[in-house]
KOLKOLVO-625842 format. One record per residue (C-alpha): residue in one letter; y negated, z negated, x negated. Coordinates in pm, 1 decimal. Example, Ala and Ser with C-alpha at 12.3 -4.5 7.8 and 13.67 -1.06 7.14 Angstrom:
2
<pt r="a" north="450.0" up="-780.0" east="-1230.0"/>
<pt r="s" north="106.0" up="-714.0" east="-1367.0"/>
This chain:
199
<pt r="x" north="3610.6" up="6819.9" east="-4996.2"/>
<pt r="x" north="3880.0" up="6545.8" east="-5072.4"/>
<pt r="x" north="4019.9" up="6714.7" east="-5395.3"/>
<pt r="x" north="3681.7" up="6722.9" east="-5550.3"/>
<pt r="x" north="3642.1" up="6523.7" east="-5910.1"/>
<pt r="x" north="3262.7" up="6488.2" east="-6066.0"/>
<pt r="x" north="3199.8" up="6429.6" east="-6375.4"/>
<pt r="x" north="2908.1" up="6454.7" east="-6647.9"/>
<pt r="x" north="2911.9" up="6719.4" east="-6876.5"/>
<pt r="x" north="3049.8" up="6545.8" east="-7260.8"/>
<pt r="x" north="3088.6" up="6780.3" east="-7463.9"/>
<pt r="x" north="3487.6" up="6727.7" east="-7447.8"/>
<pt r="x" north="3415.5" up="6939.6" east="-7131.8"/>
<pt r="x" north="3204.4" up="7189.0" east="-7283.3"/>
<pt r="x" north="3495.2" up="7464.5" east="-7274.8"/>
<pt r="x" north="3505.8" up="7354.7" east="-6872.6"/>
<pt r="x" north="3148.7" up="7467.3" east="-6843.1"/>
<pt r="x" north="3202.5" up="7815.3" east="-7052.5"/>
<pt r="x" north="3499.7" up="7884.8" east="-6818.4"/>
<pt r="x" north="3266.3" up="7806.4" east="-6530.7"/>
<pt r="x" north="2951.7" up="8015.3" east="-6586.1"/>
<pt r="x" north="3179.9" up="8276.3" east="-6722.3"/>
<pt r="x" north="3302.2" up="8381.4" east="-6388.9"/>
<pt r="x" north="2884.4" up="8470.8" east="-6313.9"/>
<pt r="x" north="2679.3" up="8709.9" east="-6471.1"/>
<pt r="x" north="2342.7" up="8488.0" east="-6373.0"/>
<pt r="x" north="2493.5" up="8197.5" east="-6565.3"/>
<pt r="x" north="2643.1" up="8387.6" east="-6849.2"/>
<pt r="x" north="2269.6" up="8532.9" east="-6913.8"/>
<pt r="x" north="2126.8" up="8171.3" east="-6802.8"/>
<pt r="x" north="2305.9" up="7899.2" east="-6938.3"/>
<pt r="x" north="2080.6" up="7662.4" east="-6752.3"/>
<pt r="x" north="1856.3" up="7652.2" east="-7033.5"/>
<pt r="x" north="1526.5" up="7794.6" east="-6826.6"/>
<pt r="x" north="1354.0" up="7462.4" east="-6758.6"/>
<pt r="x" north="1414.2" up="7335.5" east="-7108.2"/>
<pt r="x" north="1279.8" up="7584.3" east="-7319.1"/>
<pt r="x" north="954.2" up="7772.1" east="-7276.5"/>
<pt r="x" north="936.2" up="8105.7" east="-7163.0"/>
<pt r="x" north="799.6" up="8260.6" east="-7475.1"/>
<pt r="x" north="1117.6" up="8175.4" east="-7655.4"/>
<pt r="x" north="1367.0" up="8220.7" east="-7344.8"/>
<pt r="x" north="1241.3" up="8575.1" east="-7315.2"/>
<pt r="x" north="1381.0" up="8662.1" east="-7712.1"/>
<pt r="x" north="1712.0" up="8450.5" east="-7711.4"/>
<pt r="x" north="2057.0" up="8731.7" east="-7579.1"/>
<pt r="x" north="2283.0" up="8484.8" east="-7372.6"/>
<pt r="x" north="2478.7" up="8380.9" east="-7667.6"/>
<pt r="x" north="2181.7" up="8247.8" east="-7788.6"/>
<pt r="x" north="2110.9" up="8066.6" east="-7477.5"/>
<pt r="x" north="2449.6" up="7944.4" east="-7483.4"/>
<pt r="x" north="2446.2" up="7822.4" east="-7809.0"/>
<pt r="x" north="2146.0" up="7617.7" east="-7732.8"/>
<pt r="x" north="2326.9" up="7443.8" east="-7411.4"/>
<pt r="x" north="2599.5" up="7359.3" east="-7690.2"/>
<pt r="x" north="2351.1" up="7180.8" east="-7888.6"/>
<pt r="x" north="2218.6" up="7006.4" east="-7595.4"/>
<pt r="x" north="2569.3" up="6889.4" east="-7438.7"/>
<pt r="x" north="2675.9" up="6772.4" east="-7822.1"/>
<pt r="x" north="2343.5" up="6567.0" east="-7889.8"/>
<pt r="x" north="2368.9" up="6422.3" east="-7544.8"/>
<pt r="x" north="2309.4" up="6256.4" east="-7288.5"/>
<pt r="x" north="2476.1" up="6485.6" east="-7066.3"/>
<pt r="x" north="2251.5" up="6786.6" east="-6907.8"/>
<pt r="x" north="2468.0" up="6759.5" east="-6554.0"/>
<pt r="x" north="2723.3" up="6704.8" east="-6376.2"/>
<pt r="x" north="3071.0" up="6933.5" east="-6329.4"/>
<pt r="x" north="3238.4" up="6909.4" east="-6011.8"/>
<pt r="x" north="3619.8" up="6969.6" east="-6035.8"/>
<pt r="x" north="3899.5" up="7099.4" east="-5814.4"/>
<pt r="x" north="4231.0" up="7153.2" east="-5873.4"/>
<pt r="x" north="4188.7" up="7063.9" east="-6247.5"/>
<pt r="x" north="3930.4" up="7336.1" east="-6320.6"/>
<pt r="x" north="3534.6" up="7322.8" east="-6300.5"/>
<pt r="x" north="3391.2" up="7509.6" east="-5969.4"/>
<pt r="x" north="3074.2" up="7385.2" east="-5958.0"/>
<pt r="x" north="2742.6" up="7250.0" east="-6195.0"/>
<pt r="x" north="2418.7" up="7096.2" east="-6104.5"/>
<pt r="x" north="2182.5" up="6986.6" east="-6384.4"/>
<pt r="x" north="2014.9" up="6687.0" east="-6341.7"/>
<pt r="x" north="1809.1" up="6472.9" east="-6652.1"/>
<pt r="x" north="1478.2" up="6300.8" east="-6671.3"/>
<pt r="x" north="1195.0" up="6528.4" east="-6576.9"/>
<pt r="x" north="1049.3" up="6520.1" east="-6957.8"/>
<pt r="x" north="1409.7" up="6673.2" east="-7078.6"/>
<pt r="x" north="1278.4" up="7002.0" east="-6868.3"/>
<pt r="x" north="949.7" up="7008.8" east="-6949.7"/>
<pt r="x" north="922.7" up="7417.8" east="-6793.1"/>
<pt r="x" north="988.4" up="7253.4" east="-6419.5"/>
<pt r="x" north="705.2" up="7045.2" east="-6478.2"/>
<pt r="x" north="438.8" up="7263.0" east="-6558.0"/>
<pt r="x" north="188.8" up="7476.9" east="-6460.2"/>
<pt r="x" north="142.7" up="7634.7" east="-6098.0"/>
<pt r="x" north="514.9" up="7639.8" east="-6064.7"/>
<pt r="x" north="633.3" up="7487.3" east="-5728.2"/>
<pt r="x" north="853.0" up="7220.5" east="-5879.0"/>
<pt r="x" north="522.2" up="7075.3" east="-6129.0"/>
<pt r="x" north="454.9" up="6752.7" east="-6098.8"/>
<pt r="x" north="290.8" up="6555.0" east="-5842.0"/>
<pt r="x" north="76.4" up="6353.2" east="-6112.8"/>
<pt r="x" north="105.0" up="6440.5" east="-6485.4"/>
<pt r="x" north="230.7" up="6101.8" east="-6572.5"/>
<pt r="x" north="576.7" up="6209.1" east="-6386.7"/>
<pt r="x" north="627.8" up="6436.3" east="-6650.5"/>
<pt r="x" north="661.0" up="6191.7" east="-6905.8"/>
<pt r="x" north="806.6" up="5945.1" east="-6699.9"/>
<pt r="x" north="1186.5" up="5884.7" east="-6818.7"/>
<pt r="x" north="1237.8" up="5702.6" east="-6452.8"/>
<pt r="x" north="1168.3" up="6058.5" east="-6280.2"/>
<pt r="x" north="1398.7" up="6265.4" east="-6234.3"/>
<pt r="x" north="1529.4" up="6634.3" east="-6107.7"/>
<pt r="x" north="1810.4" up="6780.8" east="-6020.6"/>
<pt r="x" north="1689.4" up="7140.6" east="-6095.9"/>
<pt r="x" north="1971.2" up="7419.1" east="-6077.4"/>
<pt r="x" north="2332.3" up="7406.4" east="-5874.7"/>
<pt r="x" north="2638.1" up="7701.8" east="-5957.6"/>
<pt r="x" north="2918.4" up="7679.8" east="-5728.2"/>
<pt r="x" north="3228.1" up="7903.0" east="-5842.2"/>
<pt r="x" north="3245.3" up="8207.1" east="-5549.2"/>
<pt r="x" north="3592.9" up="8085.7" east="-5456.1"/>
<pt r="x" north="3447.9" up="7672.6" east="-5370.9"/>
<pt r="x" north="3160.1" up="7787.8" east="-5210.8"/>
<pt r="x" north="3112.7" up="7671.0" east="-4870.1"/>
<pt r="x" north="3354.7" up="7392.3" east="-4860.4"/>
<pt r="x" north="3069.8" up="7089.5" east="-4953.1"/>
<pt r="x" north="3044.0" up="7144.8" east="-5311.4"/>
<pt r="x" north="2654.3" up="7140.7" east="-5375.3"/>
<pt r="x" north="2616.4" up="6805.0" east="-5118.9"/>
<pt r="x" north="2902.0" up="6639.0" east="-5323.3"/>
<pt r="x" north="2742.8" up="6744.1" east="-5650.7"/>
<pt r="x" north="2408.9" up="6602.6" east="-5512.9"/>
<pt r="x" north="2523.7" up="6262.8" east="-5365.6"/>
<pt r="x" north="2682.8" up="6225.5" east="-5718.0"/>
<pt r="x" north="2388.5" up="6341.7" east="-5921.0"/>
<pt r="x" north="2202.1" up="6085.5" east="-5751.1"/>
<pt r="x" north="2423.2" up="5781.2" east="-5805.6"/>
<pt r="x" north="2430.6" up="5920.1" east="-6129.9"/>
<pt r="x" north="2033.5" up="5910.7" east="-6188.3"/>
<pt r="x" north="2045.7" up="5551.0" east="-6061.7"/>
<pt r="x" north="2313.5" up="5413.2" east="-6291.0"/>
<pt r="x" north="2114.8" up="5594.6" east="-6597.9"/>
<pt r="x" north="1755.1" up="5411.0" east="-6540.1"/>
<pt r="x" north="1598.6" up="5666.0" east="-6232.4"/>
<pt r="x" north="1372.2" up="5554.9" east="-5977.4"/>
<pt r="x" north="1291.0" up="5872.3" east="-5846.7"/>
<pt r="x" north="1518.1" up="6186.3" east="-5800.3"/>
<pt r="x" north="1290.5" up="6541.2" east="-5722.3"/>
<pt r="x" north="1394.6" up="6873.4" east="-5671.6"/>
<pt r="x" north="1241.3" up="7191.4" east="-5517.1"/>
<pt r="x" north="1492.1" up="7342.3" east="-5280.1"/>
<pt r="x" north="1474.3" up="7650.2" east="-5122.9"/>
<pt r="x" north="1387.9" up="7579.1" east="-4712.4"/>
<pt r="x" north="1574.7" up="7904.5" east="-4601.9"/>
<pt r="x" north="1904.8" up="7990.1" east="-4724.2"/>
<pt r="x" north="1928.7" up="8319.9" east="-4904.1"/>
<pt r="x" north="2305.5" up="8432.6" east="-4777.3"/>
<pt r="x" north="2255.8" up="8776.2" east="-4979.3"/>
<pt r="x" north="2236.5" up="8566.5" east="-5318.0"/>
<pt r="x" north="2396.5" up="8267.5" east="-5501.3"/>
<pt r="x" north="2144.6" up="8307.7" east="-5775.8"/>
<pt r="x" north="1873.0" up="8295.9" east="-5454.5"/>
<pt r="x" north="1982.9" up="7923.3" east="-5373.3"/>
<pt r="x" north="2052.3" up="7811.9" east="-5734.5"/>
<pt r="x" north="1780.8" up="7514.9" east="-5671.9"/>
<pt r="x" north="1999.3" up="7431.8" east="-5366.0"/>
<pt r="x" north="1907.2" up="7453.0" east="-4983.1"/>
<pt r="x" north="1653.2" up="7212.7" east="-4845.4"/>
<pt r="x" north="1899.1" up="7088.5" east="-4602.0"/>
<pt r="x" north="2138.9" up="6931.6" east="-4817.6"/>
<pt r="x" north="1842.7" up="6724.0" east="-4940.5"/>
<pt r="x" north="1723.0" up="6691.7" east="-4595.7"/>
<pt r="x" north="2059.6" up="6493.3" east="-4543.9"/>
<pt r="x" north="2067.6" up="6318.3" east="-4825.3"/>
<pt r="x" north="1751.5" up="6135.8" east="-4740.6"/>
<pt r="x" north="1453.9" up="6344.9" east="-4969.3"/>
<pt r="x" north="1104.8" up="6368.7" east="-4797.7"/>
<pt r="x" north="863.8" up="6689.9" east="-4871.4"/>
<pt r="x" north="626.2" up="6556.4" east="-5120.6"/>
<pt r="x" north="402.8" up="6858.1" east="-5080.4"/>
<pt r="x" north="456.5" up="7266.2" east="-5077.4"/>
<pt r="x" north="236.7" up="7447.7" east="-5295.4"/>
<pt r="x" north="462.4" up="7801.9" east="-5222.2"/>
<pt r="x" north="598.4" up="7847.7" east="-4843.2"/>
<pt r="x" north="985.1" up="7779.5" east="-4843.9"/>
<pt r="x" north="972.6" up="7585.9" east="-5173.4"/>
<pt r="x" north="892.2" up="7222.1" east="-5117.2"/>
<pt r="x" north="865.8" up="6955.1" east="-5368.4"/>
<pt r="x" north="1084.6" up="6672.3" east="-5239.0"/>
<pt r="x" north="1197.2" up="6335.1" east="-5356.7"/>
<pt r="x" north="1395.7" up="6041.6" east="-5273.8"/>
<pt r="x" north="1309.8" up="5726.7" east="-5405.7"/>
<pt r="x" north="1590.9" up="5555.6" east="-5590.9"/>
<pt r="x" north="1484.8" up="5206.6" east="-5554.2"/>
<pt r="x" north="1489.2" up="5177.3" east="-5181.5"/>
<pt r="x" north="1822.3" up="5082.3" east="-4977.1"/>
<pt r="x" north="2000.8" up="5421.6" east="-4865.4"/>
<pt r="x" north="2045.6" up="5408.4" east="-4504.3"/>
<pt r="x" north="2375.8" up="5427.0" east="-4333.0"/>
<pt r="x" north="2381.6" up="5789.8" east="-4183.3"/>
């Protein structure tokens, strides 16, 4: 997509991000807070509370994600930080835990964790762009490693389904299954500090 602008969320571009997940119910209930707080407070906090949170986060920086923009206006998010910034998609039996329990302390791992792509950008390259720049931006910022945990079949029926992303965007951008402790949702990871190959 040629007209496509990324940039990390400041919080000059909080409204950008409002006006974003406001178009989606899953995000206006969300707020992409789900891997940062645990589930025993998530489960009390309305959305407004949720969003008020993200606020906090996005004003005491560093930014949460990145906003990809066409035409002027926001149409897609992915958050991306250091795994110990979202401690809830380290932990547990959840597919996306960590390999080793160090990683979740380790400021030099990180994840790119949820995607939203606005229903009116979606399928035009969006979620690849937002990746490719999510990982240039975990490399500028101190990453060695970038992880996620994909979905390996694409749910058509359901953005919310694919909000991790599809595998095969990070198939393309060079990831490698680290394991799979649930069928269809690998742990992957691409190792920042290794020359990308030409593709």
């Amino acid at each position: 997509m040629t007209d496509l602008a990324i940039h990390p969320l400041t919080s000059d571009r909080w409204n950008d991000l409002v006006r974003l997940f406001e178009t989606d119910s899953i995000c206006r209930m969300c707020w992409c807070v789900a891997h940062r707080l645990p589930s025993a407070i998530r489960r009390d906090m309305k959305g407004a509370e949720r969003k008020s949170h993200m606020a906090k986060v996005v004003k005491r920086g560093p930014p949460p994600g990145l906003l990809a923009y066409r035409g002027g206006e926001a149409a897609g998010w992915l958050a991306i930080a250091p795994r110990p910034e979202t401690p809830e998609f380290n932990v547990g039996r959840k597919a996306s835990a960590v390999e080793t329990d160090s990683d979740a302390t380790d400021a030099g791992v990180w994840a790119a964790t949820c995607f939203f792509v606005r229903k009116d950008a979606r399928g035009a390259g969006v979620t690849s762009a937002l990746l490719d720049a999510g990982r240039a931006w975990a490399l500028k910022n101190g990453a060695t490693r970038l992880e996620a945990c994909p979905m390996a079949h694409d749910d058509r029926r359901s953005a919310a389904g694919l909000f991790v992303g599809p595998k095969r965007i990070f198939d393309r951008a060079g990831f490698e299954t680290v394991l799979e402790r649930k069928a269809g949702r690998p742990l992957m990871r691409l190792d920042l500090t290794r020359k990308r190959s030409k593709r």
